[in-house]
N, C-alpha and C positions, 0 to 999 in steps of 0.2 A: 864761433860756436852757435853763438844764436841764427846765424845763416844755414849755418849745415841740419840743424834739428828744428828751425822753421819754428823757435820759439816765441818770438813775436809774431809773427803769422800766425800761428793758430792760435793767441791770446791768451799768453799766458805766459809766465817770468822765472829766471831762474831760481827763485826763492819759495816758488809754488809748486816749478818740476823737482825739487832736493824733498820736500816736505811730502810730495806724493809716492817717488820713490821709497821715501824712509818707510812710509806707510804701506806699500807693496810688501816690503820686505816683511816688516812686523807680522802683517795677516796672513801670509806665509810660512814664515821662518819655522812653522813646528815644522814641515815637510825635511828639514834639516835630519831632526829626529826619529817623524812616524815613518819615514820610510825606508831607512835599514829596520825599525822593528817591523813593519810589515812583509818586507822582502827576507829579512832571516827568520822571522815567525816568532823571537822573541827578544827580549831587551838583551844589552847584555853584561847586567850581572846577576845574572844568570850564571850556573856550573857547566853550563855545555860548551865546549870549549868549539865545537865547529859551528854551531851556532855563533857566538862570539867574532869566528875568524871571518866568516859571511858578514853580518853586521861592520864591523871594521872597512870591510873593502866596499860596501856600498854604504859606508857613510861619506868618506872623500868621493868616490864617485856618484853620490848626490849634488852633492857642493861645486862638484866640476861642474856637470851637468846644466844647474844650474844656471852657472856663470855664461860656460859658453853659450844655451839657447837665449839669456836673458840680453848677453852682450849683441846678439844676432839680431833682435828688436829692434837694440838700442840702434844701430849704425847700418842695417840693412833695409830693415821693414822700415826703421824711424817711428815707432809706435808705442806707447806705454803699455806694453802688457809683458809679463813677465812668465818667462818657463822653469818646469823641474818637474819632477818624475810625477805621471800621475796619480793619484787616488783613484783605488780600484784595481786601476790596473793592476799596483804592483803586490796588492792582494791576487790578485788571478793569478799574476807572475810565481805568488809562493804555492797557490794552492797547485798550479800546473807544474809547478816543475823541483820543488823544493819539499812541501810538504811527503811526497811519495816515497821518497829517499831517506826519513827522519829515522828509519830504524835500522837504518845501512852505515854508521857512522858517519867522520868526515869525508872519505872520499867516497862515498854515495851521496851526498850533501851537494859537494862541490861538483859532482858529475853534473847532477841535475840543477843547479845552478847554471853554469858554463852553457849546458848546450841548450839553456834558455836564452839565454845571451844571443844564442845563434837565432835563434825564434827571433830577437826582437831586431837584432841587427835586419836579415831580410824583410821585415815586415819594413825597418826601416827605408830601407833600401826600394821597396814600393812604393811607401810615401811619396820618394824623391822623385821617382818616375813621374809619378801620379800629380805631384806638384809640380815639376816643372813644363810638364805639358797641357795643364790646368784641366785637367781630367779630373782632379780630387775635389776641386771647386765646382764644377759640371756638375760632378755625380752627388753631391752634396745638394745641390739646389734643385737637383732632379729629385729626390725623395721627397715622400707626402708630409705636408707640411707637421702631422699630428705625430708621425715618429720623430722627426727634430725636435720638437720640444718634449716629449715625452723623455727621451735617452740620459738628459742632461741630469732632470729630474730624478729620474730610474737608480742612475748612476749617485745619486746623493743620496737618496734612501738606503742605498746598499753599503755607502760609505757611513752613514750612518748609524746604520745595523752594525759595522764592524766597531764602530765606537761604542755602543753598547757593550759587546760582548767585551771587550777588551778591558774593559774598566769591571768587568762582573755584575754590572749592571741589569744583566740577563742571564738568565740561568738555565741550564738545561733539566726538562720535569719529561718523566714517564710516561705520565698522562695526558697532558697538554703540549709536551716537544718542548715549548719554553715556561720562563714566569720572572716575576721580578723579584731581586735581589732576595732570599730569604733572611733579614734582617734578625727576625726573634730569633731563630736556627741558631743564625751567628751567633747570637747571644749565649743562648743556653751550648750548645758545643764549647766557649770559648773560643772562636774564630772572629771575633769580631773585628779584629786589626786587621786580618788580612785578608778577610771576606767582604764584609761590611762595610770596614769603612773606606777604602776604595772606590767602590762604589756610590758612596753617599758625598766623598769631596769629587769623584767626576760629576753628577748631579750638581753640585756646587759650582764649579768651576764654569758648565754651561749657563749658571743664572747668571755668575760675573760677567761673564761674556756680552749675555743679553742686555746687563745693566748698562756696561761700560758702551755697548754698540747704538743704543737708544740716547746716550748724553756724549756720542760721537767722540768718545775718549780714543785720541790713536794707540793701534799698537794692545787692540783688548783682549787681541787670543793668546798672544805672546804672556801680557799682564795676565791671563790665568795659567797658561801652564806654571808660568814664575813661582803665583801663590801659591799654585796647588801641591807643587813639588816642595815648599817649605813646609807645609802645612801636614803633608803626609812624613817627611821626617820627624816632624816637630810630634804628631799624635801616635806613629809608630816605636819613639824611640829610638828609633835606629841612623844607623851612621852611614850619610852614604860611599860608597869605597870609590873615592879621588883619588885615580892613577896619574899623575903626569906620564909616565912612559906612554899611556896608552897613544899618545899621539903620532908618537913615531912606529907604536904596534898597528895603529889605522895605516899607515902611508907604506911598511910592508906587507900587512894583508893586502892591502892593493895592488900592488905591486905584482903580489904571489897569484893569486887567484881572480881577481878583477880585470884589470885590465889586460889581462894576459889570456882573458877565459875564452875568448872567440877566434882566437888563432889556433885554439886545440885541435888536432886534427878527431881526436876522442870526440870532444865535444860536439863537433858537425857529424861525424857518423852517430851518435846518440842521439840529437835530434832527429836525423831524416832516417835513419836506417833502424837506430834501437838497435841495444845486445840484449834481448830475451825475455829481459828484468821491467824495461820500462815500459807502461804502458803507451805512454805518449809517443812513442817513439819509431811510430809509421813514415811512410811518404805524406800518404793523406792526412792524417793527423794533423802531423807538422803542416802541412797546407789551410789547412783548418783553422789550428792556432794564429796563425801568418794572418790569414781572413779575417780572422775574430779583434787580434790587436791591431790590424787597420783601420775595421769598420770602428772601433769603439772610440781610437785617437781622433780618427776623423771628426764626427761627431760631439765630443767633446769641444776639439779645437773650432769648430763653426761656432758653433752652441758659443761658447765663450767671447769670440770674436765678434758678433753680428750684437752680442749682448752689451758688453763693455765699449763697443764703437757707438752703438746707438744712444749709451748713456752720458758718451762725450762729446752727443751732436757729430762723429764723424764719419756720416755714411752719402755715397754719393748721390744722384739724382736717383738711382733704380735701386736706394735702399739698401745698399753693397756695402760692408764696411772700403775705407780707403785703405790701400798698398795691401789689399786680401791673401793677393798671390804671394807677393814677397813675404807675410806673416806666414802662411803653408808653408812654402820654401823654408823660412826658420826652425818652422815645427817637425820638419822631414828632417833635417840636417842635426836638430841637437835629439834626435830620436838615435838615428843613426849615431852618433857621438858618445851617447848613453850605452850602446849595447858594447863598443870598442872599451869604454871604463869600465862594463861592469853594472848595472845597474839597470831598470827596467826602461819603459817607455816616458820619454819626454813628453811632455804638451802644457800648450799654452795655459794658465791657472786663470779659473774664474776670480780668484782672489784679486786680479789688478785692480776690477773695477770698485775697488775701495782705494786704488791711489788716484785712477780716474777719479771718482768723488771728490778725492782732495784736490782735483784740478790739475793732473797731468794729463797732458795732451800732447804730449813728443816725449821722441825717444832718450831723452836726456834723462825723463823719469826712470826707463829699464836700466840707465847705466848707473844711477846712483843705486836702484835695488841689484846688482849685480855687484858692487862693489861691496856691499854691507855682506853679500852673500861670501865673496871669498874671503874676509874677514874670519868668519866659522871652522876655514880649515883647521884654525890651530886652538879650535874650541871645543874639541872630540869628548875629552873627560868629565866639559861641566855637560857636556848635550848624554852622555851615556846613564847619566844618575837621575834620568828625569822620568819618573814611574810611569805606567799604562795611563795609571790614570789621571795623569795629569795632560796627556796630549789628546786620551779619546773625546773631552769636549772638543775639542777642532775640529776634530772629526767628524761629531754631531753637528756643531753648527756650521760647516761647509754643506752639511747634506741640505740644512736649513736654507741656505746659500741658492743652492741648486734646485729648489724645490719650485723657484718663482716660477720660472718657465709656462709651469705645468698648468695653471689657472688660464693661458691663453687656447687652450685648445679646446678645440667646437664642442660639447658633453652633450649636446642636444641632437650631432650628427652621431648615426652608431658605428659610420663609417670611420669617424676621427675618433668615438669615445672610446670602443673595446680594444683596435690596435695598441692606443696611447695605456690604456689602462693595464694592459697584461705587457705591455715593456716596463710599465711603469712598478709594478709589483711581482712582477716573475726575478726581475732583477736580486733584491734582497730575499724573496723567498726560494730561491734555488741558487743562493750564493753563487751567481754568478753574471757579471756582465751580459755576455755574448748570448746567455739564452735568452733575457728579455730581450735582446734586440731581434735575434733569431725569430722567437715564441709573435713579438709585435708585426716583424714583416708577414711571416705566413701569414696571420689573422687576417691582416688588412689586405692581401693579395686575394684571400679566399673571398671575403667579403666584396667587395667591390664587383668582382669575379659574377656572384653572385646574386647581386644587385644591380647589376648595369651598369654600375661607377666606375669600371675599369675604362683606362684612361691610357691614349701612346705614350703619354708619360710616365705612367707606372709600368714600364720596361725594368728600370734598372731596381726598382724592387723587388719585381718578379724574381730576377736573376738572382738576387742578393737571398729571398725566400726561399729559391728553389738550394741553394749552397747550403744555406741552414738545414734546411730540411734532409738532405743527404749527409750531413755531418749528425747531426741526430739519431739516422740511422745506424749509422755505423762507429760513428765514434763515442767513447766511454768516459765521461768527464766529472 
């Protein structure tokens, strides 16, 4: 073992790769949770019963997901970083193809479920190309350096924002579009248990977090969702509804509509052709979407990689993290994997590099957080009773996570500030990924352009700019 995973080699022991593991896992583990309520749009206990059946089939197919990209690390790449559905995405994933159908029932739910599926499978299926020809690596280190770190960034504000809104934390006003919690409101309404104070224990649960992260306590996102979900029983009163059966109710929702969702032949003409009803449901659209959940995984997956390598010392002489390709290669593969289960896009989490911290540095650490992972299968009922608001601080402080990036890029060049700036905040203010990145290439294409700074290297931004800019045109998102 220690030969294969090259654990005395890179300095470091099985007793420190188990302990960094365990802690991947914990700084993670809400993803278990926030992502069937992200991907069905709401918890669920909840009365909506196709809601519920969605949740169900992307909670085991999180868990899969999971395991296989995490186990692909562990024994392919040989790497401590650990995968599962991303953040963000699988908010795009509901607003693109889940949300539109909310007023159609279940099988208007599940159509647009399904032949999202189909969306991320091909996107998938890109990746794989694109990784194993190292094209994805190219075209990644060919973008200007100020949109790479901008995205990561972009992308955690926006994750951010959905943790706000999810715990009530943010309110929607007439006047101003937002505002914070109206606290006295609650009061005088009587609403304050279910308005209020939701709100006021996700607030809470983000200071544990900060406390517990600053006196390096393992395992401190997890320790507040824990809290916070007692806490919110304990001041609501209320009971939460513990099904045992739900366990075997997740593994046939699965069954029925998840992993069976991309073999639909329905579903693939919905995607690419559309019957009348969906919007999304162009040739180009669908190509659009394809484009959008590339560029965004992409991105991500570097972003994550170049950062948690460099924080383990392992990058090569040209500053390359090591076994790069083979870690794409993982990340294309349990993408691909995710759409066959049911479930949105895979990608590498920035969260490893809190087990890096703890001093993993081989693959040994992905396979113990992989293991802890499928562990969860048969945890469906206690992970179902865990409020909004006790997973949107994760939420919050992932965005906090992703935010470091963003300090290294040039503010004094306007060539680097304004691209970086408008990916960086078009993201959460047009709730949507793909347009800060869309809104940041154009800028910087145009800029340059007209500056002089245009460069044979910003080719493939050009290209990428010019794709946005034609989906903007015509497509309605």
């Amino acid at each position: 073992m220690d030969k294969f995973f090259k654990i005395s080699e890179r300095g470091s022991t099985v007793r420190t790769e188990i302990i960094a593991g365990l802690t991947t896992f914990f700084a993670m583990a809400y993803i278990v949770v926030t992502n069937p309520n992200q991907v069905a749009g709401l918890i669920p206990n909840t009365s909506d019963p196709n809601s519920v059946k969605i949740w169900n089939a992307v909670y085991v197919a999180s868990i899969l997901v999971a395991v296989i990209g995490t186990l692909l690390m562990a024994f392919y790449a040989r790497m401590p970083f650990a995968q599962a559905c991303g953040m963000g995405l699988n908010s795009f994933f509901f607003v693109s193809f889940v949300l539109p159908h909310l007023s159609e029932g279940e099988e208007g739910m599940i159509k647009g479920y399904q032949s999202g599926l189909v969306i991320i499978l091909v996107s998938g299926l890109v990746f794989l190309i694109l990784s194993a020809t190292g094209l994805r690596t190219k075209i990644a280190k060919a973008l200007p350096d100020c949109l790479k770190k901008s995205i990561p960034a972009g992308i955690g504000l926006f994750i951010a924002f959905i943790g706000f809104k999810n715990a009530g934390i943010l309110q929607d006003n007439q006047y101003t579009f937002l505002q914070f919690v109206d606290i006295n409101g609650a009061i005088d309404s009587g609403e304050f248990a279910s308005v209020a104070l939701p709100a006021l224990l996700a607030l809470l649960g983000l200071v544990i977090i900060a406390i517990l992260e600053k006196f390096r306590v393992k395992g401190s996102v997890i320790i507040s969702i824990g809290g916070v979900t007692v806490l919110y029983y304990l001041l609501t009163r209320s009971v939460p509804n513990f099904n045992i059966s739900q366990i075997g109710q997740s593994f046939r929702d699965f069954g029925e509509i998840g992993i069976t969702g991309v073999f639909h032949g329905e579903a693939w003409r919905e995607a690419f052709a559309g019957t009348g009803g969906f919007e999304l449901g162009t040739l180009f659209s669908a190509l659009m979407l394809i484009v959008t959940f590339c560029l965004v995984d992409m991105f991500d997956t570097i972003g994550t990689l170049y950062g948690a390598a460099s924080a383990a010392d392992m990058l090569d002489e040209k500053g390359d993290p090591i076994n790069v390709n083979e870690c794409m290669m993982c990340d294309s593969i349990a993408t691909v994997t995710g759409a066959v289960c049911g479930t949105s896009t895979c990608t590498t989490f920035v969260e490893s590099a809190s087990g890096v911290a703890a001093g993993g540095r081989t693959g040994f650490t992905s396979l113990v957080t992989a293991l802890c992972f499928a562990a969860c299968l048969l945890l469906s009922p206690l992970a179902s009773i865990v409020p909004a608001c006790a997973t949107a601080p994760a939420l919050i402080y992932v965005g906090v996570l992703m935010l470091k990036g963003f300090k290294n890029v040039d503010m004094d060049d306007v060539c680097s500030a304004v691209p970086a700036f408008l990916a960086l905040v078009m993201m959460p203010l047009t709730y949507s990924i793909s347009n800060g990145i869309g809104i940041g290439a154009i800028a910087y294409v145009l800029i340059t352009l007209c500056t002089g700074k245009y460069k044979k290297s910003d080719i493939p931004v050009t290209v990428i700019a010019a794709l946005f800019a034609l989906r903007f045109a015509t497509v309605t998102m």
